[in-house]
C-alpha positions as CSV (number, residue, x, y, z in Angstrom):
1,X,-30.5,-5.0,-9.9
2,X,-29.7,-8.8,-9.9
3,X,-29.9,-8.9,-13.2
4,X,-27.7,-6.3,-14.5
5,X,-25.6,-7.9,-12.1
6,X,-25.3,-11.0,-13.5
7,X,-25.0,-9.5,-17.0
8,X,-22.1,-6.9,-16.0
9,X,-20.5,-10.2,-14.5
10,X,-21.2,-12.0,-17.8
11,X,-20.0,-9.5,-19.8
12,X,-16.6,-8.6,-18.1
13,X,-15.6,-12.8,-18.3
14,X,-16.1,-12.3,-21.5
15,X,-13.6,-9.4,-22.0
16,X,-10.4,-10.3,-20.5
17,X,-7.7,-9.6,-22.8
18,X,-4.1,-11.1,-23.4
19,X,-2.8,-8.5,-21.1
20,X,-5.1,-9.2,-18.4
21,X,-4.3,-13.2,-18.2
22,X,-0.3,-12.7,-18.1
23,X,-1.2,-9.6,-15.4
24,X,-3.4,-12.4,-13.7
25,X,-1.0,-15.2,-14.0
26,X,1.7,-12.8,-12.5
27,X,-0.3,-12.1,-9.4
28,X,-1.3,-15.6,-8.4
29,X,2.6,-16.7,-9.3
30,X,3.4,-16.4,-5.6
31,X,7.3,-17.8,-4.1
32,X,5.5,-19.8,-1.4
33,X,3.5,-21.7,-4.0
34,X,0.4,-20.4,-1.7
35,X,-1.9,-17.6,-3.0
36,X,-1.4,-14.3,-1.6
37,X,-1.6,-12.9,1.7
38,X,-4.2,-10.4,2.4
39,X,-4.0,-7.3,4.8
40,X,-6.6,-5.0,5.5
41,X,-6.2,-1.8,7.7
42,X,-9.6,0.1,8.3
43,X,-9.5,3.4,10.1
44,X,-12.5,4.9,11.8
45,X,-13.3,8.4,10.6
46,X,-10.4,8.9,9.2
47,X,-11.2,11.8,6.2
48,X,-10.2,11.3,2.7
49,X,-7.9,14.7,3.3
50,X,-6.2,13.2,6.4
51,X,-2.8,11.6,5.0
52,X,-0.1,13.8,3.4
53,X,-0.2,11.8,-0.1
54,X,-4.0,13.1,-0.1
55,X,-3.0,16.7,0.7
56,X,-2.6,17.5,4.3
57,X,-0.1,19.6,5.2
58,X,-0.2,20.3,9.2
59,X,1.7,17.1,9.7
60,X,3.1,14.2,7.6
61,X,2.3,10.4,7.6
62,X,5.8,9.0,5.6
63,X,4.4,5.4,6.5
64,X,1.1,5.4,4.0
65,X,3.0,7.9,1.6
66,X,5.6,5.0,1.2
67,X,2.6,2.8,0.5
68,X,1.2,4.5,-1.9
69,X,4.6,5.3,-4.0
70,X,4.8,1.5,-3.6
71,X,1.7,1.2,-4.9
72,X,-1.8,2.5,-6.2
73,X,-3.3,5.4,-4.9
74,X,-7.0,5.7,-5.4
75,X,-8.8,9.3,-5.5
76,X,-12.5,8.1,-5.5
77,X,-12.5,5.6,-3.9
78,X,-15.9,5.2,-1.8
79,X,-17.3,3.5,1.4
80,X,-21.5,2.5,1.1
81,X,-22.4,3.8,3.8
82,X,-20.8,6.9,6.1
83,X,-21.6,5.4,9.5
84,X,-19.4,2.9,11.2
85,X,-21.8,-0.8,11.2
86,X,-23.4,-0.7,7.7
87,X,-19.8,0.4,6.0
88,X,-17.9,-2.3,7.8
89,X,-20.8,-5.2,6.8
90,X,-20.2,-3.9,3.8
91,X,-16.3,-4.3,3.3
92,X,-16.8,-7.9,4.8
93,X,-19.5,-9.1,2.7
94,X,-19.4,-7.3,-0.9
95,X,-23.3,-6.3,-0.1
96,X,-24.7,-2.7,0.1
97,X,-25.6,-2.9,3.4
98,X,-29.3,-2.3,3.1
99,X,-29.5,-5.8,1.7
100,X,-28.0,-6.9,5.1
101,X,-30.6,-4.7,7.0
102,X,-28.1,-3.0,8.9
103,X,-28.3,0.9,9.2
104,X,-26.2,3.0,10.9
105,X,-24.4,2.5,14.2
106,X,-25.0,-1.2,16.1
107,X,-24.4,-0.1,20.0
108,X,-24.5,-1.7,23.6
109,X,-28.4,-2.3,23.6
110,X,-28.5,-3.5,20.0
111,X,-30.4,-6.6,19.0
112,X,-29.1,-7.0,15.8
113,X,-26.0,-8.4,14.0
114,X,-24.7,-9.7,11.2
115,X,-26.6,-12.8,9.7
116,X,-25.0,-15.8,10.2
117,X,-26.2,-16.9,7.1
118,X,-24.2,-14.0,4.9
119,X,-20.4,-15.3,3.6
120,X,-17.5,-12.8,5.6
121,X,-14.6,-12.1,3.6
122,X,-12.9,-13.5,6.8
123,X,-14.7,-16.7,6.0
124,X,-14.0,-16.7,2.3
125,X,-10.3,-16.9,2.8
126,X,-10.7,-19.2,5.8
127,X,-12.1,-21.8,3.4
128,X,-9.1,-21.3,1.2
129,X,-7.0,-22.6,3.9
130,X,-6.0,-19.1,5.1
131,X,-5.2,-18.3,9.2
132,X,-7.5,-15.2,10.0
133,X,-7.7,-12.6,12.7
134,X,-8.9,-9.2,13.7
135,X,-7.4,-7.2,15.7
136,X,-9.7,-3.8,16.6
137,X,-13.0,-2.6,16.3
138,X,-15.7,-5.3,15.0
139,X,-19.6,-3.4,15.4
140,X,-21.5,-6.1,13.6
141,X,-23.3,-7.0,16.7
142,X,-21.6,-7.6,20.6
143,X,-24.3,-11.1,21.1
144,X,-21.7,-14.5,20.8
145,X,-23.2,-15.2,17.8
146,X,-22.8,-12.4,16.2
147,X,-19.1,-12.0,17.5
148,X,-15.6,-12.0,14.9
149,X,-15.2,-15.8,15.9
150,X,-18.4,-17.0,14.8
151,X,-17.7,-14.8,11.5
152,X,-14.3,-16.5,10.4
153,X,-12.1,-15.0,12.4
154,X,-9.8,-17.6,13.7
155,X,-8.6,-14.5,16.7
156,X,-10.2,-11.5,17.5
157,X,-8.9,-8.9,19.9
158,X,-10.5,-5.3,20.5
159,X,-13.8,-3.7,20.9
160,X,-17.4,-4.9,19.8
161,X,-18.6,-1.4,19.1
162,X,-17.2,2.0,19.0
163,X,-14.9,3.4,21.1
164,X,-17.4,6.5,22.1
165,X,-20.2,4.2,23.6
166,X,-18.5,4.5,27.3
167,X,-19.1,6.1,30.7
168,X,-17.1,8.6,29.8
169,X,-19.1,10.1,26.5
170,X,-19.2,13.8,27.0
171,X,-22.3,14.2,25.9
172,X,-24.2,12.0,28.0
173,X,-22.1,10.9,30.8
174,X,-22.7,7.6,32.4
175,X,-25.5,6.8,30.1
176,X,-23.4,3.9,28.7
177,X,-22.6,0.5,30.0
178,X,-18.7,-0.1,30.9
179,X,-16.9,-0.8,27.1
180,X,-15.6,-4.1,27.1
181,X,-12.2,-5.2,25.5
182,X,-11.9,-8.2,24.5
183,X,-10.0,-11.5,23.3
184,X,-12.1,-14.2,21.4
185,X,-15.2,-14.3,23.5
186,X,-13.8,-13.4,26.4
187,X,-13.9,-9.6,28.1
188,X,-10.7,-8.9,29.1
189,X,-11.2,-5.4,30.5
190,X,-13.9,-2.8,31.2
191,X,-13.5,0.8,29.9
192,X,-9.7,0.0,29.1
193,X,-6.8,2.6,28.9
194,X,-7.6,3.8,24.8
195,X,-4.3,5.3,25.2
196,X,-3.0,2.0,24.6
197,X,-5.5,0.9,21.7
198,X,-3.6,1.9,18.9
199,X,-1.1,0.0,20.0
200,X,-2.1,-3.2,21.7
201,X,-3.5,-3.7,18.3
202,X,-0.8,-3.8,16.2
203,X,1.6,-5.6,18.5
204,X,-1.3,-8.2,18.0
205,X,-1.1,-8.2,14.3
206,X,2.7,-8.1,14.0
207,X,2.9,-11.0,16.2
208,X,0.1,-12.6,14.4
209,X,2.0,-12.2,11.0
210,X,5.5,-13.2,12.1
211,X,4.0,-16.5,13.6
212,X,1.6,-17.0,10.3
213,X,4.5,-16.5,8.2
214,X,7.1,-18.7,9.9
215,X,4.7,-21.6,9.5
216,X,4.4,-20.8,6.0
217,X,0.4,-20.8,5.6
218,X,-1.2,-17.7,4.0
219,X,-3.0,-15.4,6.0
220,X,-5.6,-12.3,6.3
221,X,-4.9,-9.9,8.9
222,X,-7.9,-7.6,9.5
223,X,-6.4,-4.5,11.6
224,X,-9.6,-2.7,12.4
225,X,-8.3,0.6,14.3
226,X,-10.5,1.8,16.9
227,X,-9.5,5.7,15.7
228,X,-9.1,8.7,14.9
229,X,-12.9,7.9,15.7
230,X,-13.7,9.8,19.0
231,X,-12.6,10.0,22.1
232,X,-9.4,10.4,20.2
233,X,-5.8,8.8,21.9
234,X,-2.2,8.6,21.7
235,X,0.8,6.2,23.6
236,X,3.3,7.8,24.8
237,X,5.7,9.0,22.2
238,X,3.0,10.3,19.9
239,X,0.4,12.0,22.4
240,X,1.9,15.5,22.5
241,X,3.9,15.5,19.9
242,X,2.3,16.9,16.5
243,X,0.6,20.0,16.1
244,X,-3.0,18.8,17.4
245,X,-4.0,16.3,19.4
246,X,-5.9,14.4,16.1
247,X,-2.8,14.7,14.3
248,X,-1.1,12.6,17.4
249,X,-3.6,10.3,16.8
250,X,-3.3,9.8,12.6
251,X,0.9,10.0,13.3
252,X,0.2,6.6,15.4
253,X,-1.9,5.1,12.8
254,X,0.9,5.7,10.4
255,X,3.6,4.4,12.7
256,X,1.4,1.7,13.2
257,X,1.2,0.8,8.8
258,X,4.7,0.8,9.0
259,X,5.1,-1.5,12.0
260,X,2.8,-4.1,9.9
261,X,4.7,-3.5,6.7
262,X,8.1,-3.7,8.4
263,X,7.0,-7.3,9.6
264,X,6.1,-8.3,6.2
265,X,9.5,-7.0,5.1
266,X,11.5,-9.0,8.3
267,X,9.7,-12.6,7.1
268,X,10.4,-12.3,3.6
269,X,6.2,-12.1,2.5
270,X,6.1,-8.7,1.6
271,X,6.1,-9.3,-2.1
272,X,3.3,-12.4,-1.6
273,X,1.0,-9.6,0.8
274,X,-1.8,-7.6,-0.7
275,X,-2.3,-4.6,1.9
276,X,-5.0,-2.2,1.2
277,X,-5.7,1.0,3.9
278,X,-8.7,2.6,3.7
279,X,-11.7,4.3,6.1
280,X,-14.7,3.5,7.0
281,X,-16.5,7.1,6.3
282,X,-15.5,10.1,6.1
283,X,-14.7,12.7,9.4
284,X,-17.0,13.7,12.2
285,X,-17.0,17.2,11.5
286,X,-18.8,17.9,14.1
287,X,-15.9,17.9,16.9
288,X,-13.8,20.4,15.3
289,X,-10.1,19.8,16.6
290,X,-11.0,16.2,16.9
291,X,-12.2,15.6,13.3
292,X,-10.6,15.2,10.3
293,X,-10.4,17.0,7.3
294,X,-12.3,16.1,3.9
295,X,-9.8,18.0,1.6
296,X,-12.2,20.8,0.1
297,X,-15.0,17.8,-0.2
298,X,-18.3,18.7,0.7
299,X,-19.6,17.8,4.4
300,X,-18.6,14.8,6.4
301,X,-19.7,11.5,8.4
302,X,-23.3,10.8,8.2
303,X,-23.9,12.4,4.9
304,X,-23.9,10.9,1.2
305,X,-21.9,14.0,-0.4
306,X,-18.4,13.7,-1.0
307,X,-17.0,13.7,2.1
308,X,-18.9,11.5,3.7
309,X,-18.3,8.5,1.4
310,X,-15.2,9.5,-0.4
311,X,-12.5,8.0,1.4
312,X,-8.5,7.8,1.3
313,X,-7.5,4.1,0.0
314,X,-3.9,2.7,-1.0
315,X,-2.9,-0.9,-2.7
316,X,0.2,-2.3,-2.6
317,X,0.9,-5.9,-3.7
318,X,4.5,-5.5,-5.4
319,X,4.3,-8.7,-7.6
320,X,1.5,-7.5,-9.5
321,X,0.4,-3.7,-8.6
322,X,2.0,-0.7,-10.4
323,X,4.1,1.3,-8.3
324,X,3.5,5.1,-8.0
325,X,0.5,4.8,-9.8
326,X,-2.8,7.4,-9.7
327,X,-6.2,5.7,-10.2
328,X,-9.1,7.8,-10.7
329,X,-11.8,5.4,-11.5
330,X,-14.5,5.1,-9.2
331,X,-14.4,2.2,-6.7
332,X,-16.4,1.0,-3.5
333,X,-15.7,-1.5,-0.3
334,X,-18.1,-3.8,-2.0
335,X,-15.6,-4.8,-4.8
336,X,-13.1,-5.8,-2.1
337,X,-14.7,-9.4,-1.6
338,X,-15.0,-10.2,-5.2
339,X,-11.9,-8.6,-6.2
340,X,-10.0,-11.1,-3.7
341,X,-12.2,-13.9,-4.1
342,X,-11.1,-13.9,-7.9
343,X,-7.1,-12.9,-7.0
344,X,-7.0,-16.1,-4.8
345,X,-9.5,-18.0,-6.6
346,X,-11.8,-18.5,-4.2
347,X,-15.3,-18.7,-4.9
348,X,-18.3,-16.1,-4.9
349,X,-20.3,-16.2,-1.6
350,X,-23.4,-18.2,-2.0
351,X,-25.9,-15.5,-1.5
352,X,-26.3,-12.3,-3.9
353,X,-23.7,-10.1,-3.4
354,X,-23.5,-6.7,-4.7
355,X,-19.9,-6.2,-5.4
356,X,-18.0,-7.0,-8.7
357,X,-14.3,-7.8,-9.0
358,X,-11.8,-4.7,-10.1
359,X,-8.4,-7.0,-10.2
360,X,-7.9,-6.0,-13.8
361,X,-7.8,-2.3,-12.3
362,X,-6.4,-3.6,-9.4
363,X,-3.1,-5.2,-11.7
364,X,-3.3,-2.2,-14.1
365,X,-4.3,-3.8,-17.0
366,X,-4.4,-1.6,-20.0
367,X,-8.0,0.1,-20.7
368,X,-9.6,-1.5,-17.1
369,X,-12.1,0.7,-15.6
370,X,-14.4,0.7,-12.8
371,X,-16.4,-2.9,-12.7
372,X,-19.7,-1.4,-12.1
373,X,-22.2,1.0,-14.5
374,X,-23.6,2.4,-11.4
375,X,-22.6,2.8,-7.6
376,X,-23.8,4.5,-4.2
377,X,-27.5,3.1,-3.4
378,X,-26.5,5.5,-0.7
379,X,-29.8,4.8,1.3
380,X,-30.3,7.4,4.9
381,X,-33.4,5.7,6.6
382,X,-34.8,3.3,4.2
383,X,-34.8,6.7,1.5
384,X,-32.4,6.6,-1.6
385,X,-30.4,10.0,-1.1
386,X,-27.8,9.6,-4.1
387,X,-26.2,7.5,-7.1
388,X,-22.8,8.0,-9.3
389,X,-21.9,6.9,-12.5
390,X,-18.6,7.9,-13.7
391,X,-17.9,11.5,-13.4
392,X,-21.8,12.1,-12.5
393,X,-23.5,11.9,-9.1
394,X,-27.0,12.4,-8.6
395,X,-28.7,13.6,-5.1
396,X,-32.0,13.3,-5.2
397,X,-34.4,15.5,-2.6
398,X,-33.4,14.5,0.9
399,X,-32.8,16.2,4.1
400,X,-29.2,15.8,6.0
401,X,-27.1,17.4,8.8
402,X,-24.7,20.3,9.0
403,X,-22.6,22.8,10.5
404,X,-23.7,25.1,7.7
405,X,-21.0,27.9,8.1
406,X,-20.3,26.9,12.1
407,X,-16.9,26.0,13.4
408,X,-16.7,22.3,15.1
409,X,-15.8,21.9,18.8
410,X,-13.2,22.1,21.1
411,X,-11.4,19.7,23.2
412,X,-13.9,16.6,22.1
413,X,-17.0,18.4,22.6
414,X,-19.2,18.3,19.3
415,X,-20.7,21.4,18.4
416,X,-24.8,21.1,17.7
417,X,-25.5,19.9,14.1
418,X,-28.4,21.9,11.8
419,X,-30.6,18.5,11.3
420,X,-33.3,18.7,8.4
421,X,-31.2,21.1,5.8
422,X,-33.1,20.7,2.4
423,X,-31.2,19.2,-0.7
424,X,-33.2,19.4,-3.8
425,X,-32.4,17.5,-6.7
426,X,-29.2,17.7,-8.2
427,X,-27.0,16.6,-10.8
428,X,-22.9,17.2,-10.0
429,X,-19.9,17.2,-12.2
430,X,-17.6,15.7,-10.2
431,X,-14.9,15.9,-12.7
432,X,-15.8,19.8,-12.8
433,X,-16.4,19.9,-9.3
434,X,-15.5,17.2,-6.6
């Protein structure tokens, strides 16, 4: 795999074209004289059917559709993992997360955490000379060294691990220890008001970007939302107010975008900002009115099909992204890193990473395709479930959860997942049949 790394890398230096330099040149010509700023909004089960420029039609989110008219709008693009620790390690470090050993969901009584050894895209830009902070949910390990702060995040505010692993859980009441919230290393609070997440975190990260701006030194904001993962919350204004209590919760992430793109707007660095929103996985269909929607894809969080690891993902960056633009090319969180690392000309982490740069497809440069023959590696328990290459995915024999034709819960009460349904090898058209 290394090696048809290194060639794939070899190859696509050696195939930039005319129109890829001035589209290059264009994106690092930034008014401040500094390279871009970066902006990174992650929700937490959020399904790639959820927002109303993907399809939904219960309830509208005017805030992301304005992003993507504003910008690029990807239809495949894909998360390594569908559980919350091993897709955010990968975002962060351009590695399929089974190269990082970390599986699945990091929680209270974890041992584990991100190595400090492996290069955060937090700690890329931070040795570019960028101010960095995270505001939200972190789950690469609660211990102080594995913390945001040890993991090039200059501030960190939010939760070490899911919002779920409480006193309150329904499912097993009590069973957790008290959910801190916390600032830098510090806990702030014990099983805090979640009513208030949504927004404690982006008053943090507008703040955060009027002060960076002011001073004039680029910046990464990592906005990490806590939600629509369950329990699932609204403030007051929101909570109520939409046709379901989930869509209360997705109509405050949305007001939330706006809030962040409206301060990039007030200070003048909207045009010198790449933003990208994206999920971590796909919904937990298992809570019914509390989950998400995949839009017609096929199950949902904690499976490799389609929606588990197909998620909604919009880039705006107006000096050099094409407006109003469609992009059906496959992409994954692992290109993030590289993709960046070559926009601001930082370099390549100093272990093997797994990602490759798509800034070509990123600027719209004419004939740019996906950056990678092959993606997915989507591993469940040390077995290799699936692949994709272009149109084609391939499942191989595994076993996996589902409702099979069951409704979800009610109220945030799951309903009882069918664990060890067969799938038997299979090639899929996705073209034909996403």
């Amino acid at each position: 795999m290394r090696c048809a790394l290194a060639l794939g890398l070899l190859l696509a230096a050696g195939c930039t074209t005319p129109g890829g330099e001035r589209a290059r040149e264009e994106a690092l010509r930034c008014d401040t004289g500094q390279p871009p700023n970066v902006v990174v909004i992650f929700a937490d089960d959020l399904g790639w059917g959820d927002l109303s420029c993907y399809g939904e039609t219960r309830w509208r989110t005017p805030h992301l559709d304005a992003l993507a008219e504003e910008g690029t709008r990807f239809t495949r693009f894909y998360v390594s993992q569908p559980v919350c620790s091993a897709s955010r390690a990968s975002l962060l470090t351009g590695c399929y997360a089974n190269r990082l050993s970390i599986a699945g969901a990091l929680g209270p009584g974890s041992k584990r955490g991100l190595h400090p050894d492996e290069t955060t895209l937090g700690e890329l830009l931070q040795a570019r000379g960028y101010a960095t902070a995270l505001f939200g949910k972190w789950h690469l390990g609660h211990h102080p060294e594995s913390l945001p702060t040890r993991h090039g995040f200059d501030e960190w505010f939010g939760l070490p691990y899911s919002n779920d692993m409480w006193r309150f859980h329904p499912e097993s009441p009590g069973a957790w220890a008290p959910l801190p919230l916390m600032l830098g290393d510090t806990v702030l609070d014990l099983d805090p008001d979640q009513t208030t997440l949504t927004r404690s975190v982006t008053e943090r990260a507008v703040e955060f970007v009027e002060r960076e701006a002011s001073e004039g030194r680029p910046f990464f904001l990592y906005l990490a939302h806590p939600m629509p993962h369950v329990p699932i919350f609204a403030s007051l204004g929101f909570a109520g107010e939409g046709p379901t209590a989930y869509a209360d919760t997705v109509r405050e992430l949305d007001w939330s975008v706006g809030e962040v793109l409206a301060a990039l707007d007030r200070t003048g660095v909207a045009d010198d900002t790449v933003v990208l929103f994206t999920s971590d996985n796909g919904p937990w269909l298992s809570y019914g009115d509390h989950a998400g929607g995949t839009g017609g894809l096929r199950e949902g969080k904690g499976t490799t099909f389609e929606g588990g690891v197909r998620v909604p993902a919009l880039l705006r960056y107006p000096r050099a992204v094409p407006a109003g633009r469609v992009v059906d090319e496959p992409l994954m969180t692992i290109d993030v890193l590289p993709t960046l690392a070559e926009l601001v000309e930082a370099p390549l982490p100093r272990l093997p990473i797994d990602g490759a740069s798509a800034l070509d497809l990123w600027l719209g440069v004419e004939g740019a395709g996906s950056p990678q023959e092959l993606y997915g590696l989507w591993y469940h328990a040390g077995d290799l479930e699936a692949v994709l290459s272009g149109r084609w995915k391939l499942h191989l024999p595994h076993r996996y959860r589902s409702l099979g034709e069951r409704a979800g819960g009610l109220g945030g009460i799951p309903s009882r997942y069918d664990y060890g349904v067969d799938q038997p090898l299979a090639l899929y058209d996705l073209q034909a049949d996403p």
